[in-house]
C-alpha positions as CSV (number, residue, x, y, z in Angstrom):
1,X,27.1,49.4,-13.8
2,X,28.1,45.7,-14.6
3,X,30.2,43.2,-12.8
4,X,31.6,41.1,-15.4
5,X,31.9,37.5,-14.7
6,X,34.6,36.3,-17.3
7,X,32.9,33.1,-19.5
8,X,30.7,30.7,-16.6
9,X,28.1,28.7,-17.1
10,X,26.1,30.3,-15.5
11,X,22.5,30.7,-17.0
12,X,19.5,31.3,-15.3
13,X,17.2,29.5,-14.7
14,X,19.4,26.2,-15.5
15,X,17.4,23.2,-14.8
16,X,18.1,20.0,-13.1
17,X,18.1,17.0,-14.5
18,X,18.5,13.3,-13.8
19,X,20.0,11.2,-16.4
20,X,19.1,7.0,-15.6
21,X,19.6,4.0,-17.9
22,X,19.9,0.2,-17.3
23,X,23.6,-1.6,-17.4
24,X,24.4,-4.9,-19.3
25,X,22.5,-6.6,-16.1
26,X,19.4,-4.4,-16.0
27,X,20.5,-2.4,-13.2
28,X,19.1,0.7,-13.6
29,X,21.6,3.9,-12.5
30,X,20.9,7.6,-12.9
31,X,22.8,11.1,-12.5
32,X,22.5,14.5,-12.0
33,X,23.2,16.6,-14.8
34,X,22.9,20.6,-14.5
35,X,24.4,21.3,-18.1
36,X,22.0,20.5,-20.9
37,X,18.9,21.5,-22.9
38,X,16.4,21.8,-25.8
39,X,18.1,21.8,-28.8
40,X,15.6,21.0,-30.9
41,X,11.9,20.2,-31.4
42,X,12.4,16.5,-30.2
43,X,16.1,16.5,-29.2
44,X,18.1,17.1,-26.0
45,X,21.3,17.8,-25.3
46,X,23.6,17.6,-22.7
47,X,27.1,17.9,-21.5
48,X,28.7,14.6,-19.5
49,X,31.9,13.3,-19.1
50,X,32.5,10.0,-20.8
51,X,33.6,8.3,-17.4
52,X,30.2,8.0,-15.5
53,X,28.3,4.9,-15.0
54,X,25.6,6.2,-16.5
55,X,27.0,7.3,-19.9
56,X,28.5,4.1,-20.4
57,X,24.9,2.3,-19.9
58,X,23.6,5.0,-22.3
59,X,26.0,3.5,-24.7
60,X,24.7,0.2,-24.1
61,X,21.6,0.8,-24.1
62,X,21.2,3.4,-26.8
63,X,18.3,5.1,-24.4
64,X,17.7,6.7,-21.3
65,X,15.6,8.4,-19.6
66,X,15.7,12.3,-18.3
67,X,13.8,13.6,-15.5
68,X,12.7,16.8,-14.7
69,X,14.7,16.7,-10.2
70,X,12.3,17.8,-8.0
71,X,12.2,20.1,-4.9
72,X,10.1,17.8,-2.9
73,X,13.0,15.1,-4.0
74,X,16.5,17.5,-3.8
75,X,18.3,15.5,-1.3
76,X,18.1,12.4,-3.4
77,X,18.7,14.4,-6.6
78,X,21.8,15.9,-5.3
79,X,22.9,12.5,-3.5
80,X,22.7,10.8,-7.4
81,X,25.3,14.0,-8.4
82,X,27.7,13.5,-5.9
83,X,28.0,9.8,-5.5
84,X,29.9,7.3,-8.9
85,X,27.9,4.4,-10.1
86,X,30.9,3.3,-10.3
87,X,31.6,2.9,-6.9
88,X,28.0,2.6,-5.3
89,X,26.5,0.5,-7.6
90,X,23.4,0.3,-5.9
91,X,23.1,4.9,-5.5
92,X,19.4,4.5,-7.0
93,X,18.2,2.4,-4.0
94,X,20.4,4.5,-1.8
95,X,19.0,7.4,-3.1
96,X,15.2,6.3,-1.9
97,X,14.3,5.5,-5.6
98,X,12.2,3.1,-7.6
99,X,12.3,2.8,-11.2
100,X,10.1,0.9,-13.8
101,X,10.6,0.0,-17.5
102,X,9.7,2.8,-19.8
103,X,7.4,1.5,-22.8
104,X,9.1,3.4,-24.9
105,X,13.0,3.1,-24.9
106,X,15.4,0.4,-23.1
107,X,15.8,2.9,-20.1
108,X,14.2,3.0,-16.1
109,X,11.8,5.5,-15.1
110,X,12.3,7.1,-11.5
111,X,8.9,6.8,-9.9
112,X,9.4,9.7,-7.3
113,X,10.3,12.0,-10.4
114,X,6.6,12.6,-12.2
115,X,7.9,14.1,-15.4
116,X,10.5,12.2,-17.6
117,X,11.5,13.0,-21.3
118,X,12.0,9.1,-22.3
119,X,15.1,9.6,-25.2
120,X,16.8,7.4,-27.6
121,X,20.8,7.9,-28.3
122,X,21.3,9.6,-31.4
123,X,25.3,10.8,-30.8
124,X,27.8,11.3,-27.9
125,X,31.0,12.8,-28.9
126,X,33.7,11.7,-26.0
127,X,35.7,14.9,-27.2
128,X,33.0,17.1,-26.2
129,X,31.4,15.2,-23.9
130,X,28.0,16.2,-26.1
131,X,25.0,13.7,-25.7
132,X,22.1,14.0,-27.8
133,X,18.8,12.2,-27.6
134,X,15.8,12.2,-29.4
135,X,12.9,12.5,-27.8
136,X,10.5,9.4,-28.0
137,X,7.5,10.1,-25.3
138,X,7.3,12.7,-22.8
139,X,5.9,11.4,-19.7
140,X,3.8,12.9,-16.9
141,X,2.5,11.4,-13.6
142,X,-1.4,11.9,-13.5
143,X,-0.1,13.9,-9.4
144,X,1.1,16.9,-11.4
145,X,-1.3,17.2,-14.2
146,X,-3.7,20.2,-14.5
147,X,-7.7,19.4,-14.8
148,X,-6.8,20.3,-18.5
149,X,-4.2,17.3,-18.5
150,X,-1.2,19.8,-18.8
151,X,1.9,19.3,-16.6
152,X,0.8,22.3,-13.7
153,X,4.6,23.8,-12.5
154,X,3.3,24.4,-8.9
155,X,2.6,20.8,-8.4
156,X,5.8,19.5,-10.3
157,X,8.0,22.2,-8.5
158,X,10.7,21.3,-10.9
159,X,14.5,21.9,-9.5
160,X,16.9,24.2,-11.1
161,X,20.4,25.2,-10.0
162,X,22.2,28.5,-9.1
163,X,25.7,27.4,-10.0
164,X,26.8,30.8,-9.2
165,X,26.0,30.5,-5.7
166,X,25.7,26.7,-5.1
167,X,21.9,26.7,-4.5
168,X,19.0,24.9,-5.7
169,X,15.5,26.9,-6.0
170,X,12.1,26.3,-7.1
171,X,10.2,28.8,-9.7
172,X,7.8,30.9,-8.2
173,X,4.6,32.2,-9.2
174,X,2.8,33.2,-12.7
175,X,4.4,36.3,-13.8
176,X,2.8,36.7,-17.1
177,X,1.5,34.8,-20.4
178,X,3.7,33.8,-22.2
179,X,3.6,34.7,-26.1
180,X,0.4,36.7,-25.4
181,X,1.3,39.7,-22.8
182,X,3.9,41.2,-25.5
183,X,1.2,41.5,-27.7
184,X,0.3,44.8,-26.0
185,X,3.5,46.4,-27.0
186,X,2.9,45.2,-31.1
187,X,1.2,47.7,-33.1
């Protein structure tokens, strides 16, 4: 039997991401945003509210930056979701973060987060709160690379969020292969 939930959004695995762009001075701020995705070959999408410091410097920028949070850096990942821009203008630092200039788009880099897509603005609807950014460069700190220069999961240990139960979790091991196991089942 099935509980039914009602309409949540509560997908699984849901991961978390930090959102960082430079103000009118250069400042760099960033949040944590749960709600948002692929939506297309090079485009992300994500859901956030029109009044945070960061969406207005993604407005002013027309770029910023998305980082895959980290369990190794979940306190300072959460801390950037709980605390306004707006009233701690200086959360990055607080947070235990260093940024540097993306070659790519007007946006900051988080050094302790080694995997950042680096996107440029395409459209934010305040109605929806709906962000969308094209994907530019996709960025990997050599730390988390396989020997075959591929991003290895174990050594990212990417974050993701059970909003359901308030809990953030790390994927565990290789389960399968993806796109190749079903093939066992075609006939």
């Amino acid at each position: 039997m099935r509980k039914n939930f009602g309409a949540k959004p509560w997908i699984y695995p849901q991961p978390v991401f930090i959102l960082a762009a430079y103000d009118a001075d250069g400042v760099p701020n960033c949040m944590n945003a749960a709600w948002g995705g692929l939506t297309d070959e090079d485009e992300l999408t994500m859901c956030i509210s029109y009044e945070h410091k960061t969406t207005q410097n993604i407005l002013l920028r027309n770029a910023f930056t998305v980082s895959m949070a980290t369990a190794d850096q979940a306190v300072a990942c959460d801390y950037v979701g709980i605390v306004s821009g707006n009233l701690v203008p200086d959360k990055v630092e607080k947070a235990g973060f260093h940024t540097e200039p993306s070659a790519f788009v007007d946006a900051p880099l988080i050094k302790e987060l080694p995997m950042a897509a680096e996107c440029a603005l395409v459209s934010y609807d305040p109605a929806t709160c709906h962000l969308v950014g094209r994907i530019v460069n996709l960025s990997a700190d050599e730390s988390v690379l396989k020997e075959n220069g591929k991003i290895d999961m174990d050594k990212l240990r990417p974050l993701v969020v059970d909003a359901m139960n308030g809990e953030y979790r790390a994927p565990g091991p290789v389960v399968g292969k993806a796109f190749r196991d079903g093939m066992q089942l075609k006939k």
